[in-house]
N, C-alpha and C positions, 0 to 999 in steps of 0.2 A: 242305292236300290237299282235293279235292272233295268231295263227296257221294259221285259215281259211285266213284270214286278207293277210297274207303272200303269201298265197299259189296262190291266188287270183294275187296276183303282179306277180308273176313267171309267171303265165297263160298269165299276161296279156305281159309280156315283149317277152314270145315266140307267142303272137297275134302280138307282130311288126315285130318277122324277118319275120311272116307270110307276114306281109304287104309287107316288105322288098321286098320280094322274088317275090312279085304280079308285086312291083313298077317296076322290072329289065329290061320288057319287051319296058317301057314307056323312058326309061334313059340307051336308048338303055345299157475265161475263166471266170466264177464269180465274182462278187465282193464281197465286204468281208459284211456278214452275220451280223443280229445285235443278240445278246446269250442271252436267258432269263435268264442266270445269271448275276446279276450286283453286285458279290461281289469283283470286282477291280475297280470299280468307281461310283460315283456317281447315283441315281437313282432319277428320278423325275415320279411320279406314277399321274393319273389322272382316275378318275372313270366314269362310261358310264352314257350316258344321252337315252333319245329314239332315237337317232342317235348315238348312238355307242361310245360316248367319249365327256368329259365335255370340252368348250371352254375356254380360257385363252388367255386374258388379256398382259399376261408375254412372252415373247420369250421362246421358246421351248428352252429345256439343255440335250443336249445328252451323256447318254446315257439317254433316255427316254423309259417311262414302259408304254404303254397306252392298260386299257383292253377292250374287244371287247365284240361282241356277244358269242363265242364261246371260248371267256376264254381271256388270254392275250400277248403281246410282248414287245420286249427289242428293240430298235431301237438302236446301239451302236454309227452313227452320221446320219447326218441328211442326208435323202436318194435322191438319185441323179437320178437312176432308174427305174422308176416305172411304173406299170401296174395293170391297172383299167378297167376291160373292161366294157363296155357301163357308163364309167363315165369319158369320154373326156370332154366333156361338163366343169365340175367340175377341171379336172386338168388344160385345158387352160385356165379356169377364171382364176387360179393361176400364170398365165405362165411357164406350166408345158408340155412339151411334152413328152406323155409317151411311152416308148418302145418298144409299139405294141398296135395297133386301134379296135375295135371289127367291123367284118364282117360278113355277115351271105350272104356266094357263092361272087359272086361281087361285093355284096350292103354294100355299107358302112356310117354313116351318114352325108349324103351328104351336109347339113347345115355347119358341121365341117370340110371339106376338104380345104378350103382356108390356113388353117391353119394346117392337118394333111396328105395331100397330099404325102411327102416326109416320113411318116411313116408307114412299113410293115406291111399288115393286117395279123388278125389269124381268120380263118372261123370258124365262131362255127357252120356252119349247119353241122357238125359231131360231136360237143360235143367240149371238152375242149382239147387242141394239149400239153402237158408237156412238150413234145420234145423241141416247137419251143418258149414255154416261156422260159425253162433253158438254151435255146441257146443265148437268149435275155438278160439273167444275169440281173435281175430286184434286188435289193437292197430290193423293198417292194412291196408287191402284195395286193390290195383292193379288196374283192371281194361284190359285191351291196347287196347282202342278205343274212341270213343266209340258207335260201334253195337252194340257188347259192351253198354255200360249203357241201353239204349234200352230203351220199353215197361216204364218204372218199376222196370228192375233198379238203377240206380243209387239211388232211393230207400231199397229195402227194404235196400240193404247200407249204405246211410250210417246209418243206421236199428241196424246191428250195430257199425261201429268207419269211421273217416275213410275216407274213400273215394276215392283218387286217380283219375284219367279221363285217358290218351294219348287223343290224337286217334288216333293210328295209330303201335305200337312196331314195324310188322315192316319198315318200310325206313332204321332207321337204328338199330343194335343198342347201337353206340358212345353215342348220344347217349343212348340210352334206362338204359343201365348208368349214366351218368353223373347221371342223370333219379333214380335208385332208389338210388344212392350218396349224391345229396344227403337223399333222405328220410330217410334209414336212417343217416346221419351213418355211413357207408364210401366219403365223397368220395376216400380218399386209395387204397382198393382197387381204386376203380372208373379209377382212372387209372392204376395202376400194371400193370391187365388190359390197359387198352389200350395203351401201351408197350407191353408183353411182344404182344401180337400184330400191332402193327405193326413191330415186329422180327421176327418170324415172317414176315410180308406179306415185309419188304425181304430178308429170308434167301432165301425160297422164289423168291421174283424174281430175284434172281442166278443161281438156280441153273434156272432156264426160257428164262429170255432165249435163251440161247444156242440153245436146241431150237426153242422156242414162237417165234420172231423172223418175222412175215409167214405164220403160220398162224390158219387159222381154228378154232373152237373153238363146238360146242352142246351142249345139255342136254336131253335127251328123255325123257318118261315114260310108256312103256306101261301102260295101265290093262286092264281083262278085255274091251273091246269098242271100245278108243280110243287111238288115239297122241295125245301132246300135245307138241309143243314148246315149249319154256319160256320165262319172263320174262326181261330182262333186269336189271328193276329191285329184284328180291324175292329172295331166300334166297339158292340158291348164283347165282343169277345174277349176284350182287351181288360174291360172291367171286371170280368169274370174273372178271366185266369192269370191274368197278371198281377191287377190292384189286390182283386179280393183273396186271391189265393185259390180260388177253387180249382178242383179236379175235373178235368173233359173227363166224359167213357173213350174207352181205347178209338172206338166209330168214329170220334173229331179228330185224332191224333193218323187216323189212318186214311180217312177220306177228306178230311176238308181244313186242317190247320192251315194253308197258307190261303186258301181261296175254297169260298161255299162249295160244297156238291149239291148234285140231284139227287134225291133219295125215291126210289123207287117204295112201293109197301113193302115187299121183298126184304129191303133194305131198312126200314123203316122198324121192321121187327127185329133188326138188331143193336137198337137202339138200346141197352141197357142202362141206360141213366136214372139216378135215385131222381133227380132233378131233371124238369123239362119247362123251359122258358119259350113258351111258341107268340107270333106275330101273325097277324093277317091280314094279306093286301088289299086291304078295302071292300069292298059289297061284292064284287065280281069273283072274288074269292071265298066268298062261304057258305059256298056251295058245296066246295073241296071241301073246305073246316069240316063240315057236315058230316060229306063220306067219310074223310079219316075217321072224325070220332065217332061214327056208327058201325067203323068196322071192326072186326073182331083182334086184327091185330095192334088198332090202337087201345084198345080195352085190355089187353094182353100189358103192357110195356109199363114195368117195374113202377115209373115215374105214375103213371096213370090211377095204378091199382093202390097207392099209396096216397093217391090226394095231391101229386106233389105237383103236378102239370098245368101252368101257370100262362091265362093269356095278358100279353102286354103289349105297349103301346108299340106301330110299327116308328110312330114320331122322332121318339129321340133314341129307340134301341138300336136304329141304324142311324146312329150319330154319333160323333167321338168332339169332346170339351167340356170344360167344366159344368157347365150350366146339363147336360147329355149327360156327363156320365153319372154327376151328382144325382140326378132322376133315375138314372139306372139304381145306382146303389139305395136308394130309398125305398125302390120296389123290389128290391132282394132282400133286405133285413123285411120288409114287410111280409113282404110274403111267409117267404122260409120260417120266419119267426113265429107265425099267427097261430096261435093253440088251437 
């Protein structure tokens, strides 16, 4: 993936604490280090894929050498520790609970709390805290991109416990769980999550086909001042028109397949979608929701006039992993489905 490509995710991951931070209002000693020296034991090396690290087959053999984005580490055993921030999702598909949650002020992802509830957050709406990971004694630290580690963040955390580097985990969830299975020697969990959700994919697709057959289908996100219409290649877009097979209107395919657009009304009334999947940024945004839907031309748009116009969670719809997109697809067979 590019530069721009990359840069692009970053933007778009600091557009969710934005959301985050909209939503607030609505929701009312160490352990021991793995050494990139491995000349007192064994070394098992694995080279990078576009997710960061080839998958295997094999049980992971510690000490283990796996290289990253930004070069490589020595894992000396198999890590117990760990901190991933905004790739919770990813760890408890594993059944991993990791040793601090990403927050940005309050907000935390709230789809994930059943399960992370009981773990300490670290607020990134000031940037990255070193204090309170090294207090946390993380074994291994993943960080989601490599512009995540940029401007000597990757330093000062290799500096704490090994430090894995994705060029970029948010457009392939599957590879990335498969990525953090081999670390964490839970190769055989991280595949058995994907089974179990690509049986879900082929379940849910049986049961659409028949409705969904030659319909179109988008994903829109009212913010306090902006409509956007969405990706086709990132979060639920991914679940949409990849897993489930569905059809964009030509409008995704022209304006915003690789990165969201701004939809003007204008533009907005050319929305022809059988299907319309909207979000809304928390209380400071429904205001907008309002206008739109009191104006003439969201009463106009095929999706609307047909019932088919569907609001959903902004939580896990800007989210991509098992635990995300599984919630996606529950709310598409439900919906779509409901007589």
């Amino acid at each position: 993936m590019n530069a721009k490509r990359m840069s692009c995710i970053v933007m778009f991951i600091l557009a969710v604490c934005l959301l985050f931070t909209a939503c607030a209002a609505t929701n009312g000693g160490q352990n021991e280090r793995g050494s990139s020296s491995a000349s007192n034991a064994q070394t098992t090396t694995t080279q990078p894929t576009s997710a960061g690290a080839e998958s295997s087959s094999e049980s992971a053999v510690y000490p283990l050498t796996v290289e990253h984005a930004l070069g490589k580490i020595t894992l000396a055993h198999q890590p117990e520790r760990i901190y991933a921030p905004y790739m919770e999702d990813a760890l408890l598909t594993l059944g991993i609970k990791p040793v601090l949650k990403w927050s940005y002020g309050p907000l935390v992802q709230q789809y994930l709390e059943p399960q992370l509830q009981d773990v300490p957050k670290i607020d990134f709406s000031g940037g990255n805290n070193y204090e309170q990971v090294l207090a946390a004694q993380p074994d291994l630290i993943v960080l989601y991109s490599s512009e995540m580690a940029a401007n000597g963040v990757y330093e000062q955390f290799s500096n704490i416990a090994p430090t894995y580097v994705f060029p970029d985990a948010a457009g392939d969830w599957q590879q990335t769980v498969r990525v953090l299975g081999k670390l964490t020697g839970k190769e055989a969990e991280a595949t058995q999550a994907i089974d179990n959700y690509n049986r879900l994919v082929k379940q849910a697709h049986a049961q659409l086909e028949p409705i969904t057959n030659g319909k179109t289908f988008a994903i829109i996100r009212i913010k306090p001042k902006q409509l956007n219409l969405m990706e086709g290649i990132y979060f639920s877009g991914v679940t949409l028109y990849h897993d489930l097979g569905l059809t964009p209107p030509p409008l995704v395919k022209e304006k915003s397949w690789n990165k969201f657009a701004v939809l003007s009304m204008e533009g907005l009334s050319e929305l022809n979608a059988d299907y319309i999947f909207y979000t809304v940024q928390g209380s400071d945004a429904v205001s907008n929701e309002q206008t739109i839907q009191s104006s003439a031309i969201w009463k106009q748009l095929p999706a609307v006039r047909a019932g088919h116009a569907y609001k959903v969670e902004n939580n896990y719809w800007l989210a991509s992993g098992a635990i995300a997109n599984t919630l996606q697809i529950k709310d598409v067979v439900r919906l779509v489905t409901a007589k």
